[in-house]
N, CA, C and O atoms as CSV, one atom per row, in Angstrom:
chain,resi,resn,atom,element,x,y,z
A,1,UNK,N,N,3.531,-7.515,-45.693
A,1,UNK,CA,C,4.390,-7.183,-44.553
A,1,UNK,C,C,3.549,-7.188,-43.261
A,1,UNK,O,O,3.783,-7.915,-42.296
A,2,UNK,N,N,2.724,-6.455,-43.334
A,2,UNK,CA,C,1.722,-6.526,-42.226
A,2,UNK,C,C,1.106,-7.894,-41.535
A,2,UNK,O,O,0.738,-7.986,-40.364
A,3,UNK,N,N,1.075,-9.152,-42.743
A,3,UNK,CA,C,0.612,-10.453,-42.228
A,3,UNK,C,C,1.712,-10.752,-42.008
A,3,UNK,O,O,1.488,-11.587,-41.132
A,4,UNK,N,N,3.212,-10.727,-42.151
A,4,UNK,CA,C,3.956,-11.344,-41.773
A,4,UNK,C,C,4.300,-10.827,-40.063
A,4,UNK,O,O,4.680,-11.600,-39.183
A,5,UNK,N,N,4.087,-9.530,-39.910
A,5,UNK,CA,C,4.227,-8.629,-38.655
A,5,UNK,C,C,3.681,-9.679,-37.648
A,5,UNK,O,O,4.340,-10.310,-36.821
A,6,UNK,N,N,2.454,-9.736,-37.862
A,6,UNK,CA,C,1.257,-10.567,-37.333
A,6,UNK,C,C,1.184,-12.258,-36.665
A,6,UNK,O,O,0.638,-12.818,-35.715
A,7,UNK,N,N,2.198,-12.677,-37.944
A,7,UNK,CA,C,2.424,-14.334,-37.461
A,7,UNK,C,C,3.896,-13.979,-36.586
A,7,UNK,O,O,4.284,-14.874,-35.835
A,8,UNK,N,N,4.675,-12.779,-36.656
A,8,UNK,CA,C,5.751,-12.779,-35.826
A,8,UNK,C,C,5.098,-12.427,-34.359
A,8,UNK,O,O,5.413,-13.061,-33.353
A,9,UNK,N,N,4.378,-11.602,-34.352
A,9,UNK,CA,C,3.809,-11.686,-32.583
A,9,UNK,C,C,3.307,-12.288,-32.084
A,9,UNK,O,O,3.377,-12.367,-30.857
A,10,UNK,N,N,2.525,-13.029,-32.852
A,10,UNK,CA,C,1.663,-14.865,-32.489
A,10,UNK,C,C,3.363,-15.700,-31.934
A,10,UNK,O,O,3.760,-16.240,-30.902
A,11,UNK,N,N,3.870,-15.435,-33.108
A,11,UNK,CA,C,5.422,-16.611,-32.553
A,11,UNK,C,C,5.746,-16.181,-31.202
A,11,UNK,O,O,5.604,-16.953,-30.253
A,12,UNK,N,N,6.352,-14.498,-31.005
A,12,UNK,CA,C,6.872,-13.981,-29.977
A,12,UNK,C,C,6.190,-14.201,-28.815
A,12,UNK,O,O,6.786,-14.280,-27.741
A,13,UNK,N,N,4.468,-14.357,-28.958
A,13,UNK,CA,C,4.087,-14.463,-27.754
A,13,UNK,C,C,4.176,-16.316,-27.304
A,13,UNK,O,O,4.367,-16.837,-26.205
A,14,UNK,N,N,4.012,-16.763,-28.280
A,14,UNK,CA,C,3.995,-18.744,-28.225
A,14,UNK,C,C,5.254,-18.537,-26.981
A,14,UNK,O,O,5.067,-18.771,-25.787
A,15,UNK,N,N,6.851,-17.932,-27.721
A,15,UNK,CA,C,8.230,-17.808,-27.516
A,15,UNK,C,C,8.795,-16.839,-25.988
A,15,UNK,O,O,9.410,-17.238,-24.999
A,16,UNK,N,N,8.356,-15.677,-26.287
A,16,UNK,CA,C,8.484,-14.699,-25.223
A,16,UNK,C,C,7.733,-13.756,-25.278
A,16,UNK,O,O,7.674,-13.080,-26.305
A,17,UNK,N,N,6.650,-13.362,-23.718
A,17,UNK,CA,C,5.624,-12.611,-24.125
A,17,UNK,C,C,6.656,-10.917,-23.961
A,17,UNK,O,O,6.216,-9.869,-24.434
A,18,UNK,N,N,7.932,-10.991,-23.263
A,18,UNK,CA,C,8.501,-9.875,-23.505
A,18,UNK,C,C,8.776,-9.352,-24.887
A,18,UNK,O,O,8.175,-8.368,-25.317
A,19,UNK,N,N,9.817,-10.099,-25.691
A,19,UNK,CA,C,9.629,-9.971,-27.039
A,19,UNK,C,C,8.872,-9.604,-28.142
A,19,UNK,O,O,9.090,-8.968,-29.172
A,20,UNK,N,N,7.671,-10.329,-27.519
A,20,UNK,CA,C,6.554,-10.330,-28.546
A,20,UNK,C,C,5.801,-9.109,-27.868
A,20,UNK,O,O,4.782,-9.309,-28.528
A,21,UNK,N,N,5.553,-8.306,-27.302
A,21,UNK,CA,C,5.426,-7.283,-26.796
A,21,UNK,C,C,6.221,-6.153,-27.466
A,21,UNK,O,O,5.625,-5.084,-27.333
A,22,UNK,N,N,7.085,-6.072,-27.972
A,22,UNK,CA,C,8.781,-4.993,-28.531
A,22,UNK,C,C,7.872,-5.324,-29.937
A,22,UNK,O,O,7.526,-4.344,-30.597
A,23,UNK,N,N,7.489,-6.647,-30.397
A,23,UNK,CA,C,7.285,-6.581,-31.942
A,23,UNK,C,C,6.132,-6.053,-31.770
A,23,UNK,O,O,6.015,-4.990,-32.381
A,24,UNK,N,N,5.059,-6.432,-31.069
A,24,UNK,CA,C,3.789,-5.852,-31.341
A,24,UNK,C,C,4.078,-4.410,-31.345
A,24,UNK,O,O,3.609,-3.990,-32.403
A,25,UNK,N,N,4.640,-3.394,-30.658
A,25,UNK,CA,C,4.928,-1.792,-30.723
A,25,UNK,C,C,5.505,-2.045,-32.251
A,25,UNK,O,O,4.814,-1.689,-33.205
A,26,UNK,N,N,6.400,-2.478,-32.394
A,26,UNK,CA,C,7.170,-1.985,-33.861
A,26,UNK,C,C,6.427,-2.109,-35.046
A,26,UNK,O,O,6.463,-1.400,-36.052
A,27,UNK,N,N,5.320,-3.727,-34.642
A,27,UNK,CA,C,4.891,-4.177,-36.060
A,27,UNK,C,C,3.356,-2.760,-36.149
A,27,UNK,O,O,2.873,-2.363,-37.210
A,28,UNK,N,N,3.013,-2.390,-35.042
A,28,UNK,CA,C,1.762,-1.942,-35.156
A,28,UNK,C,C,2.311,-0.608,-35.872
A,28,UNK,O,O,1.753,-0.263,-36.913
A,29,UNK,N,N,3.392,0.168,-35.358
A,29,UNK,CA,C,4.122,1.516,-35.631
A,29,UNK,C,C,4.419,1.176,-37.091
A,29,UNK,O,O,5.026,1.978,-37.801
């Protein structure tokens, strides 16, 4: 779960650094 957290904030930031910002808080929490 944690590596998957990980390639989702790499995406979010590629995608939207707002987004990927919301996952990085959730995935790190």
């Amino acid at each position: 779960m944690k590596n998957m957290g990980l390639f989702d904030v790499i995406s979010g930031l590629g995608k939207q650094q707002k987004e990927s910002e919301f996952f990085m808080i959730n995935g790190f929490w």
